[in-house]
C-alpha positions, 0 to 999 in steps of 0.5 A: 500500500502507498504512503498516501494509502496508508495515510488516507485509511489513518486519517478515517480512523482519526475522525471517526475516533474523535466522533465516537469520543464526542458521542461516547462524552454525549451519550454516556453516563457521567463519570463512567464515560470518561474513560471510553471517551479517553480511549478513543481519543487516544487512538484518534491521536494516534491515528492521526500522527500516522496519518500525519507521518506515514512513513514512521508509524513506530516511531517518533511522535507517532510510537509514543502515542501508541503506547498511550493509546495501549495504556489508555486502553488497559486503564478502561478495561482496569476502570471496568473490573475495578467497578463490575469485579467485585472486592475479591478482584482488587487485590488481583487488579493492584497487581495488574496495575502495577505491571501495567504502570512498569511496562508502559513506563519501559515502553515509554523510555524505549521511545526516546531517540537512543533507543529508535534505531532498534525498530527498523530490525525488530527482534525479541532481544529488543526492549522496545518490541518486548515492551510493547508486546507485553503492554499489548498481552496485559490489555488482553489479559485484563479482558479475558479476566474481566470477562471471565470474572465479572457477575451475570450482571455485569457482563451486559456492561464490559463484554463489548469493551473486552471484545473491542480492545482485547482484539486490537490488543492481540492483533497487536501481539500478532503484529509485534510478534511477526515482525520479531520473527522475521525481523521486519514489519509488514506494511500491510498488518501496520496499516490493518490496524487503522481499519480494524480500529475504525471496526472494534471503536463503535463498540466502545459507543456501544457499551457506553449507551448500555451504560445508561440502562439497566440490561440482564446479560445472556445466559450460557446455554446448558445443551450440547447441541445448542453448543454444536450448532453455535458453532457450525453457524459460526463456521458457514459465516466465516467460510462466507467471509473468507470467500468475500476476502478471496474475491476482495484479493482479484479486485485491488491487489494494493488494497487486498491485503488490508481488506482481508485481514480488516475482513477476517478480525471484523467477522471475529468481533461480529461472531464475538459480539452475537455470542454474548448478545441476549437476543441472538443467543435466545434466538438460537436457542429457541430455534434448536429447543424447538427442532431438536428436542421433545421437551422445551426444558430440562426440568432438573436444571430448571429447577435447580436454576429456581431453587439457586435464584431464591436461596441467593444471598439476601445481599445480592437482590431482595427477595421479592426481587429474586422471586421475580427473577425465579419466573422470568428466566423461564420466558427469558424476560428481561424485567418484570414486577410484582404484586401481593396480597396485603395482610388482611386484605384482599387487594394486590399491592406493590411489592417490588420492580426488576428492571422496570419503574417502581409504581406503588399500584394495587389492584382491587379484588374486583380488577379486571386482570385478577379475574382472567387469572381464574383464582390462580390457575391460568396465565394471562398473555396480552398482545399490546392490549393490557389495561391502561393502569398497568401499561401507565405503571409498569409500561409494556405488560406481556405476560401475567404470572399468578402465584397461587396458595393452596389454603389461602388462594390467590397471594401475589402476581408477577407481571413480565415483560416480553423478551428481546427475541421472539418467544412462542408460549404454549402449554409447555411453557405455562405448566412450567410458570404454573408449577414455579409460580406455586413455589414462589408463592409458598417462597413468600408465604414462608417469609412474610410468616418468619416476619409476622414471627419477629414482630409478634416475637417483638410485640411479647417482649414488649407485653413483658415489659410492660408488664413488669412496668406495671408490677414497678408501677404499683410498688411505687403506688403502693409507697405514696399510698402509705406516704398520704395516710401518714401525711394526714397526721404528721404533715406539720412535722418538718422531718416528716415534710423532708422525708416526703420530698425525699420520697416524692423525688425518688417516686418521680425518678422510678417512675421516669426510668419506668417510662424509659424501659418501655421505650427500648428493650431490657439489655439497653437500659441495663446497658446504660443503666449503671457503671461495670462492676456495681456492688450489691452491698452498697446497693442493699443498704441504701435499699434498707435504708428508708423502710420502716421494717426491721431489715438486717444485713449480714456481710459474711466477707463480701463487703468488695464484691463486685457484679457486672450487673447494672445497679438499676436492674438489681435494685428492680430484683432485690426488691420485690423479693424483700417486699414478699419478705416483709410482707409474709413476716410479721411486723415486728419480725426482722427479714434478715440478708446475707451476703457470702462468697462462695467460689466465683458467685456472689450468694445472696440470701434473703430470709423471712419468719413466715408461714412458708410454702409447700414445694407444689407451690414452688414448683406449680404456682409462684413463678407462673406470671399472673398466678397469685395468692395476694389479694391485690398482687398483680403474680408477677414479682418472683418471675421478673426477679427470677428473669431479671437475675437469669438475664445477668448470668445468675438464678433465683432459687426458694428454699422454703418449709411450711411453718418455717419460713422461707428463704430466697437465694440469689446467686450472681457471678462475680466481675473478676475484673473489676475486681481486680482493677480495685485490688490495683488501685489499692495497692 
């Protein structure tokens, strides 16, 4: 080819590169198109700089801008694996990076004017040719891993920037290597390249307008046969192709060499590009189905493919999203929405949207789609003339999936749109959406009835609460009550007037910290409630310090011992068994606490002179919730103390006999580290 040839087929690929930049920056997503747009600017300069000096298109300005271009290049595809590989893929992508920075700063240095000289003879003894071959096989490298490595997902996104530049790329080994074999490039391979990058860069604006709207990649078909004939399809095109290439080379011997080879990559990249593309795959798909097999679907594989779908990590879709998925895959839909039953009402609403807009719709019992389901048992198919509502919700309605349950009817319905390539619906194919459609709906029966358990589960601890609120409550009213009969008497007694502030305030306070533990679960006030390492004797005399009653506390070499309790929860525990105590004592008999150690636990003992209780009693009645035998008792003070001590690591256990008395033993265990941390401090 002339050197006005050569520079001619350049110049194109400069222009049409600097148009697929300008449209890449107009037609694609924000940040996400400026490394596309880079490339292709890249290779429009360095399109250009041939095109401006063809007769050293390795070297000088024109070398330099090569390496660029193979840079940029290898930074886009690095861009889209960093973006679409996942965490797992960065450690892998570092390394790449870093290769990919070191080979394009040794190929950069090899341009300098000392190192030119070694282009006119290449060789693999060469720097020059060595590092560019290595830049090259990075670039192709990068593509089959990003390719190979990227989610179902993603692979919509990067298959056409992995074709496009990983060919250029390894046109380029080719190139490089060929002339390191026979020590010369060849003039028809150089100028090849213009042409194949005028081919491959579209794809770039391609993928960059992909960018922009949410697509589901192909999936890999599971038959052998569809295998086969993907390929004998593939070898009659390029068997076409290389025919057009043999008549090309009687047409214009000057311009036959680059026709062919521009030819041949283009039919690759053709063939690469309706490989991965949904819509031909399908096709192929349905056209093999149909014409080599009885059955249309595999069914083990199918459901096999429906249990993975709805068992896939919560984390990678919703639910709700997954169950669409689970009936789309069926009729290779490419989007879809669903509608369930609300609780206790008939109508569908809204539950969620695979690649189609979030409409929060409902559909009424009498709507006119529900009735063409008949209860559950058929698949509405519309042509173009769904209702207005769901067209305006949901946009283009094909098919209407019902999910059925046995005992409760219709749950739900998931509403489809029509595939990419044309899809023939038979019975064969609504047994099947039938059949996986009872399973989706007992899918989410199953969820919706684990999340009905939690909030009851929710609401009971809540009741619980509240109950021992209440049962607080009434101690606390129990102490005003006392407080008035004794003001009537002794209101213009000045002690007695400080006493009743003082018990007033603390009224006050447990009632406010009443209010608190209603708000938010036991373990957060308790959390919150009081400092590490509380210690029960202190607490114990400030309990006994304001009651009326004889209270005698026995330190039996506990006096530092140390809970890990909070000191709200512990006072809550301890006194409703030392209210049971006073009460069942007689007034002038003294209810007697002992604090011992005994190995790792704290051994608390409260005794009572009362009648006793009979181990029925003990084992049938006194912690039952509600269960008591006090006229105005409300049966739930030894429970929540038994609760309360259980929820800090200790236990309540009742030694009682009739007619002697009864004794109630808490055991709790000691905080070794507070402890420890006091016996420091000390020393």
């Amino acid at each position: 080819m002339t050197a006005e040839a050569s520079a001619t087929l350049h110049a194109g690929c400069a222009v049409a590169s600097l148009l697929l930049t300008a449209l890449i920056l107009v037609t694609g997503r924000g940040r996400a198109a400026l490394l596309p747009a880079a490339a292709s600017a890249g290779t429009a300069a360095w399109a250009t700089a041939v095109a401006l000096a063809p007769g050293a298109p390795l070297t000088d300005l024109a070398g330099t801008l090569e390496i660029l271009r193979g840079a940029l290049w290898f930074a886009l595809l690095l861009g889209l694996a960093w973006r679409f590989g996942g965490q797992r893929a960065r450690p892998l992508l570092r390394r790449f990076a870093i290769g990919g920075a070191a080979v394009a700063t040794i190929a950069f240095a090899a341009t300098l004017p000392v190192a030119q000289g070694v282009l006119t003879a290449p060789s693999f003894a060469s720097i020059a040719i060595l590092s560019r071959i290595g830049l090259a096989l990075l670039v192709v490298l990068l593509a089959e891993n990003l390719y190979r490595n990227a989610s179902e997902a993603a692979r919509w996104h990067v298959n056409l920037p992995c074709i496009a530049l990983g060919g250029l790329a390894a046109f380029d080994v080719l190139l490089y290597a060929e002339a390191a074999i026979s020590r010369s490039f060849t003039p028809s391979m150089l100028d090849a390249r213009a042409a194949l990058t005028g081919l491959a860069l579209p794809l770039l604006l391609i993928a960059a307008v992909r960018d922009r709207r949410i697509r589901r990649d192909p999936p890999v078909s599971r038959e052998v046969v569809f295998h086969g004939a993907t390929l004998l399809l593939a070898g009659s095109f390029l068997l076409i192709v290389g025919a057009a290439a043999e008549l090309l080379r009687h047409v214009d011997a000057a311009w036959s060499p680059v026709a062919q080879a521009s030819l041949l990559a283009a039919a690759a990249m053709a063939l690469a590009v309706a490989a991965t593309t949904r819509s031909a795959r399908s096709r192929l798909r349905r056209l093999v189905v149909d014409h080599f097999f009885t059955a249309r679907y595999d069914y083990r594989r199918e459901w096999l493919r429906c249990v993975a779908t709805l068992s896939a990590p919560e984390d990678e879709a919703p639910a709700a999203v997954r169950a669409i998925r689970a009936i789309a895959d069926v009729v290779d839909s490419p989007g879809g929405a669903l509608l369930l039953r609300e609780a206790g009402a008939s109508r569908l609403a809204w539950a969620a949207s695979w690649n189609a807009p979030n409409a929060p719709m409902a559909l009424e019992s009498d709507h006119a789609l529900l009735g063409s389901l008949r209860g559950g048992t058929w698949i509405a198919q519309f042509n173009g003339d769904a209702s207005v509502d769901l067209v305006a919700a949901f946009g283009s309605v094909w098919l209407a999936v019902p999910l059925p349950l046995h005992a409760e009817g219709l749950f739900g319905v998931v509403l489809l749109k029509a595939p990419r390539a044309a899809f023939v619906t038979d019975q064969e194919v609504f047994d099947l959406l039938r059949t996986i459609g009872r399973e989706v709906a007992m899918f989410l029966a199953e969820r919706r009835a684990a999340e009905t358990l939690v909030d009851q589960r929710r609401l009971q601890d809540y009741a619980k609460r509240f109950a021992f609120v209440a049962h607080d409550v009434k101690t606390v009213s129990s102490q005003l009550t006392l407080l008035l009969a004794n003001a009537e008497e002794n209101i213009g007694d000045p002690e007695f007037q400080r006493d009743m502030l003082l018990t007033v305030r603390a009224s006050a306070g447990r009632i406010n910290s009443l209010i608190a533990r209603l708000r938010q679960p036991d373990e957060e006030i308790g959390a919150a409630g009081g400092p590490a390492g509380m210690v029960p004797l202190e607490r114990l005399r400030m309990l006994v310090a304001d009651r009326r009653r004889p209270v005698r506390i026995e330190d039996d070499g506990a006096a530092g011992a140390r809970v890990a309790m909070a000191a709200e929860r512990f006072d809550t525990a301890i006194l409703h068994l030392l209210n049971n105590a006073c009460d069942a004592s007689a007034p002038e008999e003294t209810v007697r606490i002992r604090l011992r150690c005994q190995g790792n636990r704290l051994v608390i003992d409260i005794t009572d002179h009362g009648p006793g209780m009979t181990p029925e009693f003990i084992r049938d009645e006194l912690f039952r919730p509600f269960g008591t035998a006090k006229p105005d008792g409300t049966g739930i003070g030894a429970w929540q103390a038994r609760e309360i001590l259980r929820e800090a690591g200790g236990d309540l256990v009742v030694l009682s006999h009739l007619g002697a008395g009864t004794t109630m033993r808490v055991t709790l265990a000691l905080d070794a580290a507070a402890m420890g941390r006091q016996q420091e401090d000390r020393a």
